[in-house]
C-alpha positions as CSV (number, residue, x, y, z in Angstrom):
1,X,0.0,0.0,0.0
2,X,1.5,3.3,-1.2
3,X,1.4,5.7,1.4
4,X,-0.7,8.1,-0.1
5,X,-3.5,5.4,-0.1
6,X,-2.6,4.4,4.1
7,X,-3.1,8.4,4.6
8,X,-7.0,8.3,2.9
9,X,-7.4,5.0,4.6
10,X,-6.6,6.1,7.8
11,X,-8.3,9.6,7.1
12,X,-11.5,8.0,6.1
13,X,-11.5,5.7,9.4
14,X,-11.4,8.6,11.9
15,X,-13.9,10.5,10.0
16,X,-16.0,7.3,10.2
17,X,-15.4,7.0,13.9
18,X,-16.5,10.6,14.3
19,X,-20.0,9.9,12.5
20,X,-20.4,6.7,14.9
21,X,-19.0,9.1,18.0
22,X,-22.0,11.8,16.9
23,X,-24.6,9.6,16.6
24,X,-23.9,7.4,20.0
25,X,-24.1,10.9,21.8
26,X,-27.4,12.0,20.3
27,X,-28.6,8.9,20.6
28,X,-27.8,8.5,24.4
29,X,-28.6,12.1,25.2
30,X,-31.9,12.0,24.2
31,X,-32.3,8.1,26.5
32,X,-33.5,10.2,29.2
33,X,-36.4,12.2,27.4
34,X,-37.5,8.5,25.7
35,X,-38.1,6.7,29.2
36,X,-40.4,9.5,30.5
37,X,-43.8,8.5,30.1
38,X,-45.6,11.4,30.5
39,X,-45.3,12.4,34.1
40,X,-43.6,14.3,36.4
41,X,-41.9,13.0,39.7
42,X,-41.7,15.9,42.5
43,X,-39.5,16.1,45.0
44,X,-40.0,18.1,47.6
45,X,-37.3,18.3,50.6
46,X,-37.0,20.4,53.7
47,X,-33.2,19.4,55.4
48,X,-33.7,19.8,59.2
49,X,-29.9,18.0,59.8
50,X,-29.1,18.5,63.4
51,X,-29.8,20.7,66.4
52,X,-27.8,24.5,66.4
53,X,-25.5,25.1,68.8
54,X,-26.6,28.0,68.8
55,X,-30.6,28.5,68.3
56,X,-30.6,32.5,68.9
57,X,-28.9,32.4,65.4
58,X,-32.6,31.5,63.7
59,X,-34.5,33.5,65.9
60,X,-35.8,35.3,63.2
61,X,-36.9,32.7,60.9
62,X,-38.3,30.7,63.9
63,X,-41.0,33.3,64.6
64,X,-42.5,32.3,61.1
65,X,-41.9,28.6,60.8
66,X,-41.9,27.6,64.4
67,X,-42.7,23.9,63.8
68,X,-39.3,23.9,61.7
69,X,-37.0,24.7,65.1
70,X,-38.7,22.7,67.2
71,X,-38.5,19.1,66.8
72,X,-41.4,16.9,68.5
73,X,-40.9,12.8,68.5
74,X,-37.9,13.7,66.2
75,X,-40.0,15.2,63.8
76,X,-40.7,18.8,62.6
77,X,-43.5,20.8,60.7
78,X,-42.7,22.2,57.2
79,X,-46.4,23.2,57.5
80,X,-45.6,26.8,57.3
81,X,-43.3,26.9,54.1
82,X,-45.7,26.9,51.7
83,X,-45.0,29.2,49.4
84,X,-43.5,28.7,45.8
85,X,-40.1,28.7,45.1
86,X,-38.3,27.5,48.7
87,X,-41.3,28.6,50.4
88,X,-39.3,30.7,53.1
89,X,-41.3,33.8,53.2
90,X,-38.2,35.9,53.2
91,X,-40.4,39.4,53.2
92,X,-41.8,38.1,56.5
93,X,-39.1,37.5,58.2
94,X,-37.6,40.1,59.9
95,X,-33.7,39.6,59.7
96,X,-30.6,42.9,60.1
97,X,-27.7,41.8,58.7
98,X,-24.6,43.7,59.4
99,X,-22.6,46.3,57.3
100,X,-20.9,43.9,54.3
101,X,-17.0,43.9,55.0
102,X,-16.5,43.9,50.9
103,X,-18.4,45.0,48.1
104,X,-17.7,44.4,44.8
105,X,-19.2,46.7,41.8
């Protein structure tokens, strides 16, 4: 084989191997969409991890969603956050921060 010919074979055998590479990944990216069948799974999840050391940190927040900072039978009520979105009701909640040690413009 004359080199000239090994240099189309070889040529022609990675842009075959391209082709297959771009149709395995639109083939497996769109596997996801395919076993959807037609409905929606929602997760919803408040994270109540473990106790403060320090409870007068959430004071704020506890006055609205009291159930949330106060765990009965180790469980505790997400019945206030109800809202879309994280359901915090952050214009309720009446928190001063302090003066921002940077600022970036």
């Amino acid at each position: 084989m004359t080199p000239n010919a090994r240099n189309i074979a070889v040529g022609l055998t990675v842009i075959v191997a391209l082709a297959m590479l771009g149709g395995m990944i639109l083939i497996f990216a769109g596997l996801p969409q395919m076993f959807q069948a037609g409905y929606e799974i929602k997760i919803i999840n408040g994270s109540a991890n473990s106790m403060q050391f320090y409870p007068e940190a959430s004071l704020p927040e506890a006055v609205i969603h009291p159930g949330v900072y106060q765990r009965r039978n180790g469980m505790v009520d997400l019945s206030t956050i109800q809202t879309p979105g994280f359901g915090y009701g952050l214009e309720k909640i009446n928190r001063e921060l302090p003066e921002p040690v940077v600022s970036f413009k």
